[in-house]
BAKE-646243 format. One record per residue: residue in one letter; x, y, z of N, C-alpha, C in turn. Coordinates in steps of 0.2 Angstrom, whole numbers, plus 5000, padded with zeros to 4 digits. Each point is the difference from the previous one (the first is absolute). Layout:
N
aXYZXYZXYZ/...
***
This chain:
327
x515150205022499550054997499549974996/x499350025000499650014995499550054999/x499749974994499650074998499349994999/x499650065004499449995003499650074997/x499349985002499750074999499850035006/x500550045002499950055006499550065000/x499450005008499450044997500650055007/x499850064999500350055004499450055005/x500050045003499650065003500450045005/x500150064999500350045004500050064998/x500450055001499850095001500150014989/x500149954999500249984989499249984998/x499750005005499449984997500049905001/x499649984995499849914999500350004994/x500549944999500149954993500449985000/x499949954996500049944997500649984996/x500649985001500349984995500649925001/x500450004994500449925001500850015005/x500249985002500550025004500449955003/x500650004999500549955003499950005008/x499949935002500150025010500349955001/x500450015006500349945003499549955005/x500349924999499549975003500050035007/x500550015004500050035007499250045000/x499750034994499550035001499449964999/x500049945001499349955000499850005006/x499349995000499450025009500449895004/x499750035004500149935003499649934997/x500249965003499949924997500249955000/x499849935000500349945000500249974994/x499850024994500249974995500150074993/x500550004995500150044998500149984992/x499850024997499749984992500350034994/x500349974998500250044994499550004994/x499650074999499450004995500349984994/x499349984995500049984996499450034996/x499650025001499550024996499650035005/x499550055000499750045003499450024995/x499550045002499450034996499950065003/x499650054995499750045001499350005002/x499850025005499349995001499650075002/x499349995000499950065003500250055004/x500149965006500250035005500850025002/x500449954995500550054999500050064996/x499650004995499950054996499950055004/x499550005004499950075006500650025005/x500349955000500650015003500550024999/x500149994993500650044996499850074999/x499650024998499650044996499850075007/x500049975005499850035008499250034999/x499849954997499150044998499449975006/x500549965005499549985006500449985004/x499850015006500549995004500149925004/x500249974994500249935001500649975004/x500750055000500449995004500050015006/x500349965005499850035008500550025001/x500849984998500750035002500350024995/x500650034999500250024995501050015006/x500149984993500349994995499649924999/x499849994993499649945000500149964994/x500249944997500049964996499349984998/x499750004994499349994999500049944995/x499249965000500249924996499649995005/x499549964998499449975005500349915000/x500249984994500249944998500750004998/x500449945002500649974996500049945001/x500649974995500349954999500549995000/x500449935001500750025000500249935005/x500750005000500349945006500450035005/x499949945004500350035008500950015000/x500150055002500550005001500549975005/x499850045006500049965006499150005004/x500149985007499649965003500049985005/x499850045006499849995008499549965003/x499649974993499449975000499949934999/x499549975003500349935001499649994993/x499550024998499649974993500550014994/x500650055001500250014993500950005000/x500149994996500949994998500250044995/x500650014999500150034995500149934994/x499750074994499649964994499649974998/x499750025005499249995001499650084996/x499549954994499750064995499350025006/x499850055001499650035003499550034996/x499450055006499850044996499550045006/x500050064999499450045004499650034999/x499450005002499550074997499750035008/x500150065000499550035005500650015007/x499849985004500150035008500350055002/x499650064995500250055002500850044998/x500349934994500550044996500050044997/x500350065000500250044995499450075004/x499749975007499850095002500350005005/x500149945006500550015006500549965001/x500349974995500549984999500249974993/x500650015002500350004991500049944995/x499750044993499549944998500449974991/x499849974996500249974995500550044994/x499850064999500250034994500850025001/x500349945002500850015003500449935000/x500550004997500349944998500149955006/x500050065006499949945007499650035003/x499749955006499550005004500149975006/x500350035006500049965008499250005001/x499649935003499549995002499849955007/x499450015000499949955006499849934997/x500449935002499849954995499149994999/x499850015008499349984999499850034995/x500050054997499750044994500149974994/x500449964999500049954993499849965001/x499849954994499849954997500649964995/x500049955000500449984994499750024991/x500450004996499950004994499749944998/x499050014997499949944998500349954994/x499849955001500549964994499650024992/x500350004997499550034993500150064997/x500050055005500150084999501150025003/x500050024991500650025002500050085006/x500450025001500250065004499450074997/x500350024993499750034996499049995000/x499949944998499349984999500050015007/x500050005006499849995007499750094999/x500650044997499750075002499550024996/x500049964993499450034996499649995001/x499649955008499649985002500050055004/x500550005005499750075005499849995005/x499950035005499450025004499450014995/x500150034995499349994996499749955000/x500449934997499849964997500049945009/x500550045003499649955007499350015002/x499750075000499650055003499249974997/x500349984993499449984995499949945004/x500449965000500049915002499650025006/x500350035007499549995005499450034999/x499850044995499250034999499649914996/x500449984994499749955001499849935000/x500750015008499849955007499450005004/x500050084999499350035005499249984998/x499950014992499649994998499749925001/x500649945000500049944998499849985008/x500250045004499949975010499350025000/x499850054994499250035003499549954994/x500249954996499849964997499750034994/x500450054996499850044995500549934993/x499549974997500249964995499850044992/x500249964995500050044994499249964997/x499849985004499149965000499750075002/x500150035004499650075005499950054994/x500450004997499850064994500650054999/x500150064997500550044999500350045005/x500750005000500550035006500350054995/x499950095005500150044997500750015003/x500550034991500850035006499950084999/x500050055005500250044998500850034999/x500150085000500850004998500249954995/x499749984997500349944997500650024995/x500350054997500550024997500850005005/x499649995007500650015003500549935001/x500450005005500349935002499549965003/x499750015004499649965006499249964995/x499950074994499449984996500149964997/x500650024994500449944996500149925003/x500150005005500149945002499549975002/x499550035005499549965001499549994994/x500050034996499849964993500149954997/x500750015001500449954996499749925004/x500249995007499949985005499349975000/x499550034998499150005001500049964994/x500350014996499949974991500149935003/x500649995001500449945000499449975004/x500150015005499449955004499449994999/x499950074993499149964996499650035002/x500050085004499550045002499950054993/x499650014998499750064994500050075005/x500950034998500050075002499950084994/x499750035007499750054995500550065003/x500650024995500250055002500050075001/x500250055003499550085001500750035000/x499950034996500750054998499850074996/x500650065003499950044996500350044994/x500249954998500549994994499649924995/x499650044998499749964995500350004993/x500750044999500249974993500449925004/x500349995008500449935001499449944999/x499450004997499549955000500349944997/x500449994994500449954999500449975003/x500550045005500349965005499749985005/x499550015003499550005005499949924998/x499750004994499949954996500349954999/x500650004999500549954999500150005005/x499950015008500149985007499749955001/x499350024996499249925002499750075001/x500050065000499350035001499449984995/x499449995001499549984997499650054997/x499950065003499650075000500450065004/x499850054995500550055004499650055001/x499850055006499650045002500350065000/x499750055001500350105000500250005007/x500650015005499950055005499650045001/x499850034997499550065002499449955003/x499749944997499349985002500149995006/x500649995004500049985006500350065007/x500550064996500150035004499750075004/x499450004997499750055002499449975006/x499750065005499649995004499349954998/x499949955002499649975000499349975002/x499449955000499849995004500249945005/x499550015006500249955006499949924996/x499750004996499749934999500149984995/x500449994993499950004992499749924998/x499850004995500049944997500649945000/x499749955002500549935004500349994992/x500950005000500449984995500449945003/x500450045002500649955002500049955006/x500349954998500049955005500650015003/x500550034999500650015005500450074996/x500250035005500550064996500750005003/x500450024999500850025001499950074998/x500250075006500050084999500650015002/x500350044995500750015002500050095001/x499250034999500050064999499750045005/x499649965005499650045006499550054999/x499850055003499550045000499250004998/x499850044995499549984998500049934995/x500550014997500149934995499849925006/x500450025006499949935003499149995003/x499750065002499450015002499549994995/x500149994994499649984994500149944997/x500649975002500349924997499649975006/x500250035006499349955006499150005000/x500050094997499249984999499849964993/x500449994997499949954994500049935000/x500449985005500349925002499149975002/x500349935000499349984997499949955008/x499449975002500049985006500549945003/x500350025006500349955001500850014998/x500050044996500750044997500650015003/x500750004998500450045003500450044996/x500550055004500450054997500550005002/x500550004998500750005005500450074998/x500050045004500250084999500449995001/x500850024996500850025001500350054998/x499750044999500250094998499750044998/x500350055001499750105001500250034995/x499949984994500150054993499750065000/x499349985000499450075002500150035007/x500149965004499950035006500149955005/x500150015008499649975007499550005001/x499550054998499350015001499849944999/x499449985002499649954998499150035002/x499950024994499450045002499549954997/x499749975006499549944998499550015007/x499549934997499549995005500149925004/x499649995005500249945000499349954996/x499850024998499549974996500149924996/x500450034996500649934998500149945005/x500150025007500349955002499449965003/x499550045003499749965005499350024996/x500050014993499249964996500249954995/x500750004998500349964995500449955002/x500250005008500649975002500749994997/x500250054997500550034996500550005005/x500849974997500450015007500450054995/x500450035006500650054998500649975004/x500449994994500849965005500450064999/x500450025004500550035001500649954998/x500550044993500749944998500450055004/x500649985006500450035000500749974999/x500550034996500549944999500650045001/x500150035005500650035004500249985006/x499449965005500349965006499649925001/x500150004994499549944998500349935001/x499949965003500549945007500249974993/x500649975004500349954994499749954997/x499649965002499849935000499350044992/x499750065000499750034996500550024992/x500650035003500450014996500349934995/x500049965003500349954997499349964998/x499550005002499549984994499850024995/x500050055000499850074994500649974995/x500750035001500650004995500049904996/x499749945007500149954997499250014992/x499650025004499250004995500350054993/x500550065002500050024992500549954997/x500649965003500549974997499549934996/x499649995001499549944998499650054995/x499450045002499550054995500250034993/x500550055003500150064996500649974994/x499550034995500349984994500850044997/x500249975001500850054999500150014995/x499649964993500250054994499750065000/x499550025004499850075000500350065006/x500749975002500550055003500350064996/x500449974993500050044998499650064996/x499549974998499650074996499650055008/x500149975005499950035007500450055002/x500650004999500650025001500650034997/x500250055004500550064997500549995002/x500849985000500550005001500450095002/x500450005004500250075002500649995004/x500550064997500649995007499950045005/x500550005007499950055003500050065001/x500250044996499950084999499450014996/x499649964995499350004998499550035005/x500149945003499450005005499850075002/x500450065002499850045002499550054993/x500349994997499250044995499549964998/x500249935000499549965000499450015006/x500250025005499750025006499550054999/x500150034996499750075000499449994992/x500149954996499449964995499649965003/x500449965005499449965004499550035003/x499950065002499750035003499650044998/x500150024992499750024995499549974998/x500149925001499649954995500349984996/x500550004998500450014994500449934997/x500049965007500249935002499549944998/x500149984994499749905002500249975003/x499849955003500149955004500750005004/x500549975001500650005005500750014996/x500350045005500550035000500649955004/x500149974994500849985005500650035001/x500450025005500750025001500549965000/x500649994995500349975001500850045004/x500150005005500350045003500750004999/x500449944995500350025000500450024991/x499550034998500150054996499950094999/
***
């Protein structure tokens, strides 16, 4: 037996709670995990909370990320006792995902535990703090250096903003972070932000063209916020979009791209090939500075999470949430 957070939907309506299951009841797989540490992320937030329809089956185990060792292993990459770790492929909306003391998976979905990052540290990075890394692998492929000028983060309150600050700083770029929570300007600050801007200036309807700012951006917010961070990118510029805070709309021109030569990368880090995954997590075990995990970072057991679900979604959350699932 263990104990998991089971999402439900049937003629009782949708919810969310913790629940003893028999492993008999794990989805199929080759390698089988006993968790160790999980996160709360956005989109499990949606998922517990049933405010979007981010499961695709149900009875569903939710957790986009874990941690933890093999327990057994039909896989030729792994053995048991081997520390692991996963973010993405679809866990926790069509198959059963971290927030649960065990986890049946398919091996190709893991990666090993980098060296340097305990179990815990690995989640308080996240998907977030992976998500941040490939935006600014993207920036660095498009030749965006800390010589070119300032790199805007939006979201920057959240996981994914947090860190690519963090991240931006270390490597020497002068980040300007955009939040709308101007009393967290202090923490922003003790990230490496250098200036901190209004959400408002950016999330409202704008012009096609604005005045040339940024030499690179990380959007973790979409809508008109990402369509004003491109009319501002400066010639030559890139942006790397990884989230829909505001919205999926992208209500722009292409004026940016083809008078400015402005690129826009799509980050996606849910089917993202391994050989990507393992450079990302080797670039934060090297980059990111792990004494700023903790003040990044909120400790929670597993019956938490679920109201914790329901602040995150308020705004009400800094930077990352980690599960320790077996509490």
């Amino acid at each position: 037996m263990f104990r998991a957070i089971l999402i439900e939907k049937d003629d009782h309506g949708y919810r969310a709670g913790v629940q003893e299951l028999d492993e008999t009841r794990l989805p199929a797989g080759d390698v089988q995990v006993r968790v160790s540490h999980s996160t709360l992320n956005y989109k499990d937030a949606l998922a517990i909370t049933g405010k979007s329809p981010v499961v695709r089956q149900f009875p569903m185990v939710p957790g986009i990320d874990l941690a933890g060792i093999v327990e057994h292993s039909g896989h030729p990459d792994y053995r048991p006792g081997d520390a692991v770790l996963l973010n993405g492929w679809g866990v926790g909306e069509s198959h059963w995902g971290g927030l649960a003391q065990k986890a049946r998976l398919n091996g190709d979905w893991l990666i090993p535990l980098q060296r340097g990052f305990s179990a815990a540290e690995a989640m308080a990075v996240g998907t977030a703090g992976y998500t941040a890394m490939l935006s600014v692998l993207a920036l660095e492929r498009n030749g965006v250096t800390p010589a070119h000028g300032e790199v805007l983060v939006t979201g920057a309150n959240g996981g994914v903003g947090s860190f690519a600050i963090a991240l931006l700083a270390r490597l020497g770029y002068r980040v300007v972070a955009s939040t709308g929570r101007p009393e967290e300007a202090d923490y922003l600050k003790s990230l490496g932000a250098a200036e901190i801007i209004e959400r408002a200036s950016l999330s409202e309807p704008g012009r096609p063209l604005a005045r040339e700012r940024w030499a690179g951006a990380i959007d973790s917010v979409g809508s008109h916020t990402l369509a004003n961070v491109c009319a501002a990118t400066r010639y030559g510029g890139t942006v790397a979009a990884c989230g829909l805070a505001q919205g999926m709309d992208f209500p722009a021109t292409v004026a940016p791209f083809i008078l400015r030569g402005v690129t826009l990368v799509g980050i996606d880090s849910v089917m993202r090939p391994r050989a990507d995954r393992l450079q990302a997590w080797q670039r934060l075990a090297r980059d990111l500075d792990k004494n700023l995990l903790a003040q990044m970072t909120r400790e929670i057991g597993l019956a938490e999470a679920i109201p914790s679900a329901e602040a995150l979604l308020a705004g009400q959350v800094r930077g990352r949430v980690v599960v320790d699932v077996n509490r």
